[in-house]
N, C-alpha and C positions, 0 to 999 in steps of 0.2 A: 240382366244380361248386358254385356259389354260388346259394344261394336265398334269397327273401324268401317269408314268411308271412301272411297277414294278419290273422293273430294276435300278429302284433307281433316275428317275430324271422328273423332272419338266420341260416341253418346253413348249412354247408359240406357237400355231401352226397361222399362215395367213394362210388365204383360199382365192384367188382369180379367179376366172374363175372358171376355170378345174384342179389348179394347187396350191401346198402349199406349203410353207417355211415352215420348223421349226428351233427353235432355240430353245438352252437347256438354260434353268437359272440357275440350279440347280443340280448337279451329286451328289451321296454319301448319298440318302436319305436310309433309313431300311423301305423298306417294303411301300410304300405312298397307300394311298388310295384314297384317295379324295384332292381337292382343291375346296380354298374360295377366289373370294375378297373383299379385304373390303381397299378402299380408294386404297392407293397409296402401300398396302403389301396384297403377297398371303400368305394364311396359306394353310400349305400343311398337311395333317395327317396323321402319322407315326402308322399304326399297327402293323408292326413287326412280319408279319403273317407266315414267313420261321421260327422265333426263339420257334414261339409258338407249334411247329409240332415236338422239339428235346428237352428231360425231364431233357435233360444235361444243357439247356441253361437256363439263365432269360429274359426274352422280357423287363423285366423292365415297366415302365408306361407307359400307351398312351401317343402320344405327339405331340402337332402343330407345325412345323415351320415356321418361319414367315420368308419372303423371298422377298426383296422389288423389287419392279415389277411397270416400266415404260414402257408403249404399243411403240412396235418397231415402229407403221406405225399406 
């Protein structure tokens, strides 16, 4: 399974049993909201949703990261 954070990162979580690995792919995202896959890359999407709540800031555009992603196990 693939998760986004809103701490800014992307892990790949295993679930086996009763028990689960994660592993980060990805640190230093703004803001993720979602993840996709599509083939052999995850797009992660960046809302930006902390910059959009301070009138001092720009969020700038939405935007996907594309982030290539090979299944640990």
């Amino acid at each position: 399974m693939l998760l986004v954070e809103g701490a800014g990162r992307l892990d790949e979580v295993t679930i086996a049993g009763d028990k689960a690995e994660i592993k980060v792919l990805k640190e230093g995202l703004t803001g993720p909201t979602a993840v996709t896959l599509v083939g052999n890359m995850a797009y992660v999407a960046e809302a930006r949703l902390s910059e959009r709540n301070d009138p001092a800031k720009d969020p700038g555009p939405f935007r996907a990261v594309a982030v290539p992603y090979k299944p640990s196990k």
